[in-house]
C-alpha positions as a Markdown table, in Angstrom:
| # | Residue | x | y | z |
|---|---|---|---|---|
| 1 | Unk | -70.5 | 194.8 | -61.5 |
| 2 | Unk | -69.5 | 196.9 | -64.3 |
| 3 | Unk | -66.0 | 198.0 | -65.1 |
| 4 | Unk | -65.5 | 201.4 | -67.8 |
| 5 | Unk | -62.4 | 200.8 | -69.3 |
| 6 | Unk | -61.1 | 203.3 | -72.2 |
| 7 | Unk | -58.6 | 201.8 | -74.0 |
| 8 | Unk | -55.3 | 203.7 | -74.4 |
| 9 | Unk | -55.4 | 205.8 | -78.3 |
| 10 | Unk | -53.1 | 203.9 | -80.1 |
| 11 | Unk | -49.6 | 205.9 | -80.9 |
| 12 | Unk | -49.7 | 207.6 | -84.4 |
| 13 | Unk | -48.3 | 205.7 | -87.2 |
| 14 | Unk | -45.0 | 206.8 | -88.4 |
| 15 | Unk | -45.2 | 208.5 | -92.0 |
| 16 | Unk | -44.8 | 205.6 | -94.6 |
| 17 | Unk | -44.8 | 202.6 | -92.5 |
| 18 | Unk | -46.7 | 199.0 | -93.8 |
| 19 | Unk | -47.8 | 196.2 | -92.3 |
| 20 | Unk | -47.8 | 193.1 | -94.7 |
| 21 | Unk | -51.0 | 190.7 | -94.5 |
| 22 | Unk | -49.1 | 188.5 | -92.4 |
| 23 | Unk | -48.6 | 191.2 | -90.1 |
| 24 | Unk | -51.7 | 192.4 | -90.2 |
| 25 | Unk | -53.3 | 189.1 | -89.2 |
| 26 | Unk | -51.0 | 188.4 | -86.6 |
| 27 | Unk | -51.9 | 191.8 | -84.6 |
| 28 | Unk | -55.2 | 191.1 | -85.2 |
| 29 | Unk | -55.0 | 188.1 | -83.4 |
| 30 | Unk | -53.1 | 189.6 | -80.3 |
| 31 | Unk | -56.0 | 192.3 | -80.4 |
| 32 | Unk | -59.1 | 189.7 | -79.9 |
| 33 | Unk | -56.6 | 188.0 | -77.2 |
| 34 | Unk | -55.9 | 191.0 | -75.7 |
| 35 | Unk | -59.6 | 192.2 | -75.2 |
| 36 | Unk | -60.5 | 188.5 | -73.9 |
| 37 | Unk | -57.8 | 188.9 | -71.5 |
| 38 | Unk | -58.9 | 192.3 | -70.4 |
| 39 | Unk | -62.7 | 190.6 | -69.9 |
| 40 | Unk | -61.0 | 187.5 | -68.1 |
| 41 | Unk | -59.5 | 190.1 | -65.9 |
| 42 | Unk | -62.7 | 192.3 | -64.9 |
| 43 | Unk | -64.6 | 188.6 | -64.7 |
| 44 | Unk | -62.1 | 187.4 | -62.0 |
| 45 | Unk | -62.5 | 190.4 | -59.6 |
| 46 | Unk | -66.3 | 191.2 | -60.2 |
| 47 | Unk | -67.6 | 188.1 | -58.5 |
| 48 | Unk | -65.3 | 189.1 | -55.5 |
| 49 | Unk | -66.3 | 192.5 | -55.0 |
| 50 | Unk | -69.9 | 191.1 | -55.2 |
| 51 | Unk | -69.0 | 188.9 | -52.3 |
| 52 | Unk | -68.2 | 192.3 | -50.1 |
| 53 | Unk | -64.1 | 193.0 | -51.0 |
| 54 | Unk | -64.9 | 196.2 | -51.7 |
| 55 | Unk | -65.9 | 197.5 | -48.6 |
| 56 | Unk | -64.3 | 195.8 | -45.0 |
| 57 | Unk | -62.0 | 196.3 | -42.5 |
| 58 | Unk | -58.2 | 197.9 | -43.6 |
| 59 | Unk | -55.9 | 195.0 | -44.0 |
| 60 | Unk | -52.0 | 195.2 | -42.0 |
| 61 | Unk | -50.6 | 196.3 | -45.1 |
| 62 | Unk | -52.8 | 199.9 | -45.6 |
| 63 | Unk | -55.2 | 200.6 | -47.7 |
| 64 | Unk | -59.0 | 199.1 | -47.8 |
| 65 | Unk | -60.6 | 196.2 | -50.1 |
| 66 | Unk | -61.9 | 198.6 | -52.6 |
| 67 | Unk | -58.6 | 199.6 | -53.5 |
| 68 | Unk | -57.2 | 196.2 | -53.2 |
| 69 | Unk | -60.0 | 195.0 | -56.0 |
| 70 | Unk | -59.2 | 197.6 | -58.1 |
| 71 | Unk | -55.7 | 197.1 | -57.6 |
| 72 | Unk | -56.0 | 193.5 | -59.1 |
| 73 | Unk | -58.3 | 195.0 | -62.1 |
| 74 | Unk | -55.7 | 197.6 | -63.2 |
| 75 | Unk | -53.0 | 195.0 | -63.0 |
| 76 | Unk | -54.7 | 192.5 | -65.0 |
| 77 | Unk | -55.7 | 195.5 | -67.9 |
| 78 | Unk | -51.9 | 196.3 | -67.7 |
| 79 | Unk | -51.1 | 193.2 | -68.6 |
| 80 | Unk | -53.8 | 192.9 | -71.3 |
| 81 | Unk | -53.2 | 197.0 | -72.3 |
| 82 | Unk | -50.4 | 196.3 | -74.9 |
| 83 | Unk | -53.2 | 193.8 | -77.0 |
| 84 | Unk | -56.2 | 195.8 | -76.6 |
| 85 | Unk | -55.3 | 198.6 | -78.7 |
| 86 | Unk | -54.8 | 196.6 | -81.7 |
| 87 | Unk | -52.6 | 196.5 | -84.3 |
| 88 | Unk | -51.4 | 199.8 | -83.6 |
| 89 | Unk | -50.4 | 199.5 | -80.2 |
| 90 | Unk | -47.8 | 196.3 | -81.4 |
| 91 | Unk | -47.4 | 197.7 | -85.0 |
| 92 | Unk | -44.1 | 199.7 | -83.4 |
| 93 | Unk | -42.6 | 196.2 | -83.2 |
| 94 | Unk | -42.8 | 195.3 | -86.8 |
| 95 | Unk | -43.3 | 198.8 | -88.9 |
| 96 | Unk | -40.9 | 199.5 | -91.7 |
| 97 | Unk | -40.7 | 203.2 | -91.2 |
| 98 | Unk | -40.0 | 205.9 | -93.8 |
| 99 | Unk | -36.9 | 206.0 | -95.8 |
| 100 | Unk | -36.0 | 202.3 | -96.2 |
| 101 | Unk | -35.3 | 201.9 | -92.2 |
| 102 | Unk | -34.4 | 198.1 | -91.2 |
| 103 | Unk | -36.8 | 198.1 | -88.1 |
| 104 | Unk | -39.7 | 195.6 | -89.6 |
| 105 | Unk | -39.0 | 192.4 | -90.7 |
| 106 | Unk | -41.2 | 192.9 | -94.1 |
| 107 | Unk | -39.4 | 195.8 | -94.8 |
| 108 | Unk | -37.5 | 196.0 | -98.0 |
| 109 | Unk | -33.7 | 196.8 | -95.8 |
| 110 | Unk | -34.7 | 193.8 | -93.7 |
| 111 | Unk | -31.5 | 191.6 | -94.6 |
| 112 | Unk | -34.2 | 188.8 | -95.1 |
| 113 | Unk | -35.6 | 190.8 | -98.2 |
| 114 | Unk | -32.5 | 190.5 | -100.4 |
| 115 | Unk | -32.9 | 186.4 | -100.1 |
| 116 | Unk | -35.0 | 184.7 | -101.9 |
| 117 | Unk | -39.0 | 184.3 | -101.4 |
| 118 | Unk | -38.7 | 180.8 | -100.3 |
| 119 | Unk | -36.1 | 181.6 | -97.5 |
| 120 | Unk | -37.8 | 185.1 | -96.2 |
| 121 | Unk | -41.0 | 183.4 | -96.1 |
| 122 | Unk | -39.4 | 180.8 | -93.9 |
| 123 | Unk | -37.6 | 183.5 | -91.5 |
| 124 | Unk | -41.1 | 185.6 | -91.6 |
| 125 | Unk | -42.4 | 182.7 | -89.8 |
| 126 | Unk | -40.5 | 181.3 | -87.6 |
| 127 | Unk | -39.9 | 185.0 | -86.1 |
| 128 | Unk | -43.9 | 185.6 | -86.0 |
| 129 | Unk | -44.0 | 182.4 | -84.2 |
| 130 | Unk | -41.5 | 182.9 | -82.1 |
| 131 | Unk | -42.6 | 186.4 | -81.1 |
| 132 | Unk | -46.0 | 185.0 | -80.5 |
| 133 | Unk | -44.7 | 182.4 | -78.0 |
| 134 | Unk | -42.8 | 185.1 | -76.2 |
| 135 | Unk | -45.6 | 187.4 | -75.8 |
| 136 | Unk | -48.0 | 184.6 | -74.6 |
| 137 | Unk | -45.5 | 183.1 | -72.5 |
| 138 | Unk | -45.0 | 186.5 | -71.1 |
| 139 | Unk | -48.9 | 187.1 | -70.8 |
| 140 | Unk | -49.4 | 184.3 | -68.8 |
| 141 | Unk | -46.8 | 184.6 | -66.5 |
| 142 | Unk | -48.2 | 187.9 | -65.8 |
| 143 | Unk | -51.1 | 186.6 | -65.2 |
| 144 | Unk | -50.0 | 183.5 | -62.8 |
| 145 | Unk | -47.9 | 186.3 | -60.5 |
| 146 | Unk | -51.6 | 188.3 | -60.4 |
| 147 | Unk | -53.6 | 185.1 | -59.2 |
| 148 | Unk | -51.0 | 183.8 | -56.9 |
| 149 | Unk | -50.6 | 187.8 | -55.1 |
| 150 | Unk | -54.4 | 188.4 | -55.1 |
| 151 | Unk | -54.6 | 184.5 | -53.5 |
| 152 | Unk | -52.5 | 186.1 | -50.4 |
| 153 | Unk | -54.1 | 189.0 | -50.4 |
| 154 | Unk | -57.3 | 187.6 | -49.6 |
| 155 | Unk | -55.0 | 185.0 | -47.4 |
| 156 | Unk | -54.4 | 188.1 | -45.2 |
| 157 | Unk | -57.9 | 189.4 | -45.2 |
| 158 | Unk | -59.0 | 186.6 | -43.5 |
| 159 | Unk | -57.0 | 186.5 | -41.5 |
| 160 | Unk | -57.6 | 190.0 | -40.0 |
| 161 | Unk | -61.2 | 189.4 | -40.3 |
| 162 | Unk | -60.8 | 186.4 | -37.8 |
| 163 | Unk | -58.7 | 188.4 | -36.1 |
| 164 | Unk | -61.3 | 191.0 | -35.2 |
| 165 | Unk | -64.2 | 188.8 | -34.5 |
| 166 | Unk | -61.8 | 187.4 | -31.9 |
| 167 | Unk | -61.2 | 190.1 | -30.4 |
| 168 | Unk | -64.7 | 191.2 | -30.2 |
| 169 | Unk | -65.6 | 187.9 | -28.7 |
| 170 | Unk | -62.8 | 188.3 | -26.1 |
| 171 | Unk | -64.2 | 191.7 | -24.7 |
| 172 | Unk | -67.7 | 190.4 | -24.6 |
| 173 | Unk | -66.7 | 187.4 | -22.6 |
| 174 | Unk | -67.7 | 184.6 | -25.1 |
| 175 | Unk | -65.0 | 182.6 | -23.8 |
| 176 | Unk | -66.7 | 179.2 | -25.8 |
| 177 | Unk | -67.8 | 180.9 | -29.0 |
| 178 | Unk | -64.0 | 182.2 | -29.1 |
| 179 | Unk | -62.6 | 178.9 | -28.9 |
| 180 | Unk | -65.2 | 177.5 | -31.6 |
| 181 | Unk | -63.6 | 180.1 | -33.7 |
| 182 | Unk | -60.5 | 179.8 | -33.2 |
| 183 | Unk | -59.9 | 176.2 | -33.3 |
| 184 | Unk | -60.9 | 176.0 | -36.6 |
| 185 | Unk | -57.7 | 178.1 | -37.4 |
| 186 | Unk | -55.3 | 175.9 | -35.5 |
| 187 | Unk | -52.9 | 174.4 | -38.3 |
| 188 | Unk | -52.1 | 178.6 | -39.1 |
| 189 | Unk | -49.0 | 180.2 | -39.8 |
| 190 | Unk | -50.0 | 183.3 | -38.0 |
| 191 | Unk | -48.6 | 184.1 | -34.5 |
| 192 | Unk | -51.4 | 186.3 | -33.7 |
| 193 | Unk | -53.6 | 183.7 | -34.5 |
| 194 | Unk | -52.1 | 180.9 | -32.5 |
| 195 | Unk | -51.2 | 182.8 | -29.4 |
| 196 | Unk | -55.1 | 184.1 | -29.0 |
| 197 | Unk | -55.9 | 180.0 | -29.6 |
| 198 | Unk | -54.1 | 179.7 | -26.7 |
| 199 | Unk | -55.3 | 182.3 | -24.8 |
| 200 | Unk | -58.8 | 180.8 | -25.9 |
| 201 | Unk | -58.0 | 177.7 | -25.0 |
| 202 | Unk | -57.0 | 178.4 | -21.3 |
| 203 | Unk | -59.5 | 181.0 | -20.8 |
| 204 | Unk | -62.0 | 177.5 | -21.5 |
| 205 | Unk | -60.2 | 175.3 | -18.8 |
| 206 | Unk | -60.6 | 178.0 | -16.5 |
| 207 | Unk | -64.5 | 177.9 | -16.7 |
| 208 | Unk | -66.1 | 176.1 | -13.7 |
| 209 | Unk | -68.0 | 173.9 | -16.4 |
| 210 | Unk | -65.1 | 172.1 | -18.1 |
| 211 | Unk | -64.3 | 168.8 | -16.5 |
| 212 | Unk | -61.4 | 168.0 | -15.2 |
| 213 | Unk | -59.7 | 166.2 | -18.2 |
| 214 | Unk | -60.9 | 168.6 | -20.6 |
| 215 | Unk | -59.1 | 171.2 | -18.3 |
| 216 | Unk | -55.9 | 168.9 | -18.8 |
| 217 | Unk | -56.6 | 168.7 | -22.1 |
| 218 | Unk | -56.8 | 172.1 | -23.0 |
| 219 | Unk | -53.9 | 173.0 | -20.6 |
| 220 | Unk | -51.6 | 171.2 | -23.0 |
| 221 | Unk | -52.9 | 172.4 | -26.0 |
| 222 | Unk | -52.9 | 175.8 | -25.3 |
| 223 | Unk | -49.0 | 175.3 | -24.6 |
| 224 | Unk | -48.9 | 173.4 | -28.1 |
| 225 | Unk | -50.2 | 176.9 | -29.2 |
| 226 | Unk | -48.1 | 179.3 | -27.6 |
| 227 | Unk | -45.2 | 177.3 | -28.2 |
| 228 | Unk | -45.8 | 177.0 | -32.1 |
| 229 | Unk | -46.7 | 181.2 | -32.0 |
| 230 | Unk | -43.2 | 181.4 | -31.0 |
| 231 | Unk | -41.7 | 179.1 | -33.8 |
| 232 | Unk | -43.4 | 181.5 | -35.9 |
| 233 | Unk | -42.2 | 184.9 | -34.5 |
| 234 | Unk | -40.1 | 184.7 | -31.9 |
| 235 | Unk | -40.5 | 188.8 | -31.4 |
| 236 | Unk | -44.2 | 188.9 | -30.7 |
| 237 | Unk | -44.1 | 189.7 | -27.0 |
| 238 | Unk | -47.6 | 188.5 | -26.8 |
| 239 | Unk | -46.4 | 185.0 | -27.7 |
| 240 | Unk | -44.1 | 184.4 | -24.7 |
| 241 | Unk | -46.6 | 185.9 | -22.4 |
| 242 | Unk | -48.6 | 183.6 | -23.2 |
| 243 | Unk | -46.0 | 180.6 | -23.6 |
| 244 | Unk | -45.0 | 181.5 | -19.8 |
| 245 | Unk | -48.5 | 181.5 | -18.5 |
| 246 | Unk | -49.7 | 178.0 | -20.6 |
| 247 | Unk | -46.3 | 176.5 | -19.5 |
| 248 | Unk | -47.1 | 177.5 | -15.3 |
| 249 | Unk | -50.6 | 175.8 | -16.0 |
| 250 | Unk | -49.2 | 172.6 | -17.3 |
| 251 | Unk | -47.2 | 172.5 | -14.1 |
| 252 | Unk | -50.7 | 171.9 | -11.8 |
| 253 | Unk | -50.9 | 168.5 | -13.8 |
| 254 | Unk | -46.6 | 167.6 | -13.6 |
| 255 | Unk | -46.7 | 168.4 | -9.5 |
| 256 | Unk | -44.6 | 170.6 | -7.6 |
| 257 | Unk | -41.3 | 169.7 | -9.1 |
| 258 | Unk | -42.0 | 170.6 | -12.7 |
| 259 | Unk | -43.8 | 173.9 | -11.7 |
| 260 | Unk | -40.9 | 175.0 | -9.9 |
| 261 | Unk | -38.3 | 173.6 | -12.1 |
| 262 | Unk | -39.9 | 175.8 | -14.7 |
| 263 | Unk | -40.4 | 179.1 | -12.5 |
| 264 | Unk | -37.1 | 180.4 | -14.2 |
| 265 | Unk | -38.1 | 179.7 | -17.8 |
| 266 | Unk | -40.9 | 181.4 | -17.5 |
| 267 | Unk | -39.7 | 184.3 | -15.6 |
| 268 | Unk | -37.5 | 184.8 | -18.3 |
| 269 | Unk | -40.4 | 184.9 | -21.0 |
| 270 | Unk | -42.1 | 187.5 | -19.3 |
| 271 | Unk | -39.3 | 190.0 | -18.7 |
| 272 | Unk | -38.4 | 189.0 | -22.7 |
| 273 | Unk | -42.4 | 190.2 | -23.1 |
| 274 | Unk | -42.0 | 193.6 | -21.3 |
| 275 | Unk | -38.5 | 194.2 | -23.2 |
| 276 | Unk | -41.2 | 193.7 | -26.4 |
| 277 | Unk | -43.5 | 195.5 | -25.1 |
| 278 | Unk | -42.7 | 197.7 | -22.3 |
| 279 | Unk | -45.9 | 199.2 | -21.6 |
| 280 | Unk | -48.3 | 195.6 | -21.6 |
| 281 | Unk | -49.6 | 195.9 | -17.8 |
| 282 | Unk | -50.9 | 192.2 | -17.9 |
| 283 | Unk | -47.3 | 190.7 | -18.5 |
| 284 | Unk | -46.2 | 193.6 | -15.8 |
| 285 | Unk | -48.7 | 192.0 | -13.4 |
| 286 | Unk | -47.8 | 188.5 | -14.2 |
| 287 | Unk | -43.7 | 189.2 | -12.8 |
| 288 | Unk | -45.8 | 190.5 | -9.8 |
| 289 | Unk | -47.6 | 186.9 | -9.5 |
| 290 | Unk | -44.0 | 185.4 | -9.9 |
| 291 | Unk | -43.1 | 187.4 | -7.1 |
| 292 | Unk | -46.0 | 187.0 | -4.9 |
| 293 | Unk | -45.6 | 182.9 | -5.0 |
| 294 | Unk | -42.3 | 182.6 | -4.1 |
| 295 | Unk | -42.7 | 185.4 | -1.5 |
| 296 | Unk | -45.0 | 183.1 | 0.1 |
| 297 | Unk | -43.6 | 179.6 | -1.0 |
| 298 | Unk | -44.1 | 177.1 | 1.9 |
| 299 | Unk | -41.1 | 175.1 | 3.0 |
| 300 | Unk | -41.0 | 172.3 | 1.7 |
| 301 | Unk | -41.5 | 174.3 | -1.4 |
| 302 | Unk | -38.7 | 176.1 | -0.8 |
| 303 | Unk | -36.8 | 172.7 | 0.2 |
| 304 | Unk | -37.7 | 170.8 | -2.9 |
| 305 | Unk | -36.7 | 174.7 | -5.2 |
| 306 | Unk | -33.1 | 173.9 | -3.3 |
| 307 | Unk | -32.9 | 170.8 | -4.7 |
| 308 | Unk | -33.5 | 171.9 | -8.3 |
| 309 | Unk | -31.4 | 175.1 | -8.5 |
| 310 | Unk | -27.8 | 175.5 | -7.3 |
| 311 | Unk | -29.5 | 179.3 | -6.2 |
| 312 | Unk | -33.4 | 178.9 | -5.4 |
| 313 | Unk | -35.2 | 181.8 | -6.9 |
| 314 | Unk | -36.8 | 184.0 | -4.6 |
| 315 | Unk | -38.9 | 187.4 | -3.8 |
| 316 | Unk | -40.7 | 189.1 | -1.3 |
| 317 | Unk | -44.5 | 190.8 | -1.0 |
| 318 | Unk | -43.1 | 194.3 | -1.2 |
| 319 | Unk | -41.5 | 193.3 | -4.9 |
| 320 | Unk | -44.6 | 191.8 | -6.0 |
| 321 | Unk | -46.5 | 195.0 | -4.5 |
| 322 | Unk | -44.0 | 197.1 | -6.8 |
| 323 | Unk | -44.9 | 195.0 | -9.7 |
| 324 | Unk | -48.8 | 195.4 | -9.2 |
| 325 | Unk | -48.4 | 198.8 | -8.8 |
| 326 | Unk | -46.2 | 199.2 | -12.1 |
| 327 | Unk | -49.4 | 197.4 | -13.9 |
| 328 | Unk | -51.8 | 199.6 | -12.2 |
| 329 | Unk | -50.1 | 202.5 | -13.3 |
| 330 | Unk | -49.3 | 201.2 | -16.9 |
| 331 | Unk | -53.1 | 201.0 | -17.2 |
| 332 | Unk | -55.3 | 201.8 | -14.5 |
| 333 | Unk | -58.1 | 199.2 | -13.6 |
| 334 | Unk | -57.2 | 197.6 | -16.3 |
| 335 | Unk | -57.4 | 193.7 | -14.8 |
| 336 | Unk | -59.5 | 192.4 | -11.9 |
| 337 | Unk | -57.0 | 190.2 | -10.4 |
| 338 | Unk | -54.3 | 192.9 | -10.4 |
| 339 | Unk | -56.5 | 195.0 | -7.7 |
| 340 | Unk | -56.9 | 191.4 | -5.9 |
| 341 | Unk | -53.8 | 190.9 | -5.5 |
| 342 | Unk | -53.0 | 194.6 | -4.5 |
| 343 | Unk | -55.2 | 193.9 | -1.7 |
| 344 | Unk | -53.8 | 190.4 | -0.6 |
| 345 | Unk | -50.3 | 191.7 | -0.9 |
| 346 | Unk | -51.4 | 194.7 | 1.4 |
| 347 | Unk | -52.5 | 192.7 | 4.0 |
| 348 | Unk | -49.6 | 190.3 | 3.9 |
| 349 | Unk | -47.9 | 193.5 | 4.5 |
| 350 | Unk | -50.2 | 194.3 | 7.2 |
| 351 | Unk | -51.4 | 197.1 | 6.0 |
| 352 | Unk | -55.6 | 197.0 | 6.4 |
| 353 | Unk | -56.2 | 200.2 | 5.5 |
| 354 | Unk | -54.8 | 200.0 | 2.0 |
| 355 | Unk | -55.6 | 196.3 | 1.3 |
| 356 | Unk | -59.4 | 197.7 | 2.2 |
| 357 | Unk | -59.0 | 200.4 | -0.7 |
| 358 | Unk | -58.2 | 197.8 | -3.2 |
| 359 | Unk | -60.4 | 194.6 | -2.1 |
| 360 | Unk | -63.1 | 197.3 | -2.7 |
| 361 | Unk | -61.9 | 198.0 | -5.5 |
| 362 | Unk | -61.6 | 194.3 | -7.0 |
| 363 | Unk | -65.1 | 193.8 | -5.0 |
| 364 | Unk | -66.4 | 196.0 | -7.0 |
| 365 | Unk | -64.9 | 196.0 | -10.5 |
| 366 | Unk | -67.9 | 195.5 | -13.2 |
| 367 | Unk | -67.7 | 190.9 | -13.9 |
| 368 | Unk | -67.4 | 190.9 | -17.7 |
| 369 | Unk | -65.6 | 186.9 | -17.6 |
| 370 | Unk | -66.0 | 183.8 | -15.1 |
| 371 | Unk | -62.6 | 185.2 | -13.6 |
| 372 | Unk | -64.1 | 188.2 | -12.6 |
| 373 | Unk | -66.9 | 187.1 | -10.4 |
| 374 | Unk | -64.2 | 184.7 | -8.8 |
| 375 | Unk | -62.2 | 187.9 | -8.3 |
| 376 | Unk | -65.1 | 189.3 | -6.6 |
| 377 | Unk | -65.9 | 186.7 | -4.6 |
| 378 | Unk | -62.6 | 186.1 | -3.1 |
| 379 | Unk | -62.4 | 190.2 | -2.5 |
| 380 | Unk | -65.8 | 189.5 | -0.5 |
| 381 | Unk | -64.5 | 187.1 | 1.8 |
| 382 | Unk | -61.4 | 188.9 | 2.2 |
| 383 | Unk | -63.2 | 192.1 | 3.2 |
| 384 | Unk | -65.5 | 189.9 | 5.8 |
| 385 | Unk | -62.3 | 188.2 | 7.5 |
| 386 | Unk | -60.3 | 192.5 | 7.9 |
């Protein structure tokens, strides 16, 4: 891909200033490696906007990939600007300017010009060397604080652009193509990353095809997910929804005791979710299945809850209905199970005529994951047994 690039006009010389030969040559030399860092500059992004950089989704920061590559191009001439205009563009640092001025060291008033030949050649030197040094020192710094930024840059477009195909795969219901992804991204730093692996990850116990240990399998390592998405940003609300749900799952493999000993921890998650993120109906609906099973917690549930908490947590069906409700209302049809569970709550309430409105309803709703059609076959026999 071709670059234009028009070099900067070099400043105008002030009246009577010289360059010796030394001078001269030196400046020459920062020219030639000025213009090969300018083509080392258009030469690392080219290949990169070949691969498609310039044209892609908007990473979190703002702005697209076009203007990220030419971003990294204009930084990279920046730091090559100063040598491609040759001698001129540097001659400022070592001109003798008219009237004797001391501002060049081959200037007559440089102090170095009253000693003798031997001694100013000497100090001529060892400043053009030193100078050189500085400047290539300098240059590739420059350069190493380009490469590194541009290496995160593209860091962070990848990960949006995993991101997105997540997403996409999670609306279409490719619950196993979504794990494939995913998994491959399970050492990452990034919350959003981990807490949709664990998402994934349940989601793929939950299918009627996955045996029995990979279920237990995947239970746990979903947790490991959520857990570690919480390490990593402890205010992504999304992250403790997630770490309360993975953490009630692993309680179906610990027994009764653990699942209840944990009912607090993870009631606490969820409300620290909605304080995040007041307006997430799923996390909503979730305090409304906290409420729903203790409302209807069998007794010796209840008996062994005594044992584990000095005061037994504990609800009733028209909380949980208030909770459901909340959801519904935060975003309307917005979950399957949330209209279930409006029904069932309904008719532990004994109210038929509105638990018939929204088994209907769940009945109904349009089965986009494996959850769905269970949704609408519980509604089914629900609706059969009113």
């Amino acid at each position: 891909m071709a670059h234009a690039h028009t070099p900067l006009p070099p400043p105008p010389r002030p009246a009577g200033a010289r360059l010796g030969p030394g001078g001269r040559q030196w400046l020459a030399r920062g020219a030639a490696a000025g213009r090969r860092g300018e083509r080392a500059a258009v030469a690392l992004v080219s290949p990169l906007t070949r691969a498609g950089l310039r044209d892609g989704p908007v990473p979190r920061a703002g702005g697209g990939r076009r203007w990220v590559a030419k971003t990294v191009v204009m930084a990279a001439l920046a730091v090559a600007r100063p040598f491609c205009g040759g001698p001129a563009c540097l001659g400022r640092l070592l001109r003798r300017p008219a009237g004797g001025a001391t501002s060049g060291p081959w200037g007559r008033g440089w102090p170095g010009a009253r000693r003798g030949a031997g001694e100013s050649e000497v100090l001529r030197k060892s400043l053009q060397r030193g100078l050189l040094l500085s400047t290539g020192a300098f240059f590739f710094y420059e350069a190493h604080k380009l490469i590194s930024g541009f290496v995160e840059v593209h860091a962070s477009f990848k990960v949006e652009e995993v991101i997105e195909q997540a997403d996409y795969l999670y609306g279409s219901g490719e619950t196993e193509k979504l794990y494939r992804l995913l998994i491959q991204h399970k050492n990452s730093d990034d919350a959003e990353l981990l807490w949709r692996l664990a998402r994934a990850s349940r989601d793929l116990a939950q299918l009627s095809s996955t045996s029995a240990e990979e279920k237990r399998q995947l239970a746990y390592e979903a947790l490991e997910c959520a857990k570690k998405a919480l390490e990593k940003n402890e205010s992504n609300f999304a992250a403790h929804k997630w770490y309360g749900i993975c953490l009630s799952d692993v309680g179906d493999f610990e027994g009764i005791k653990t699942k209840i000993g944990n009912a607090i921890v993870i009631k606490e998650h969820f409300q620290r979710a909605i304080e995040l993120n007041p307006k997430d109906a799923t996390t909503i609906h979730l305090i409304g299945i906290w409420c729903y099973s203790f409302a209807e917690m069998p007794w010796y549930q209840r008996k062994i809850a005594a044992t584990l908490f000095a005061t037994p947590p504990t609800s009733t069906f028209q909380e949980a209905l208030r909770y459901f409700h909340m959801a519904e209302e935060a975003d309307p049809n917005f979950y399957s199970k949330n209209l279930l569970f409006l029904g069932k709550t309904y008719l532990k309430l004994n109210n038929k005529k509105m638990a018939l409105l929204w088994l209907s309803k769940a009945k109904e709703y349009p089965a986009h994951t494996e959850e769905d059609k269970q949704v609408q076959k519980e509604a089914l026999e629900l609706l059969n047994s009113i």
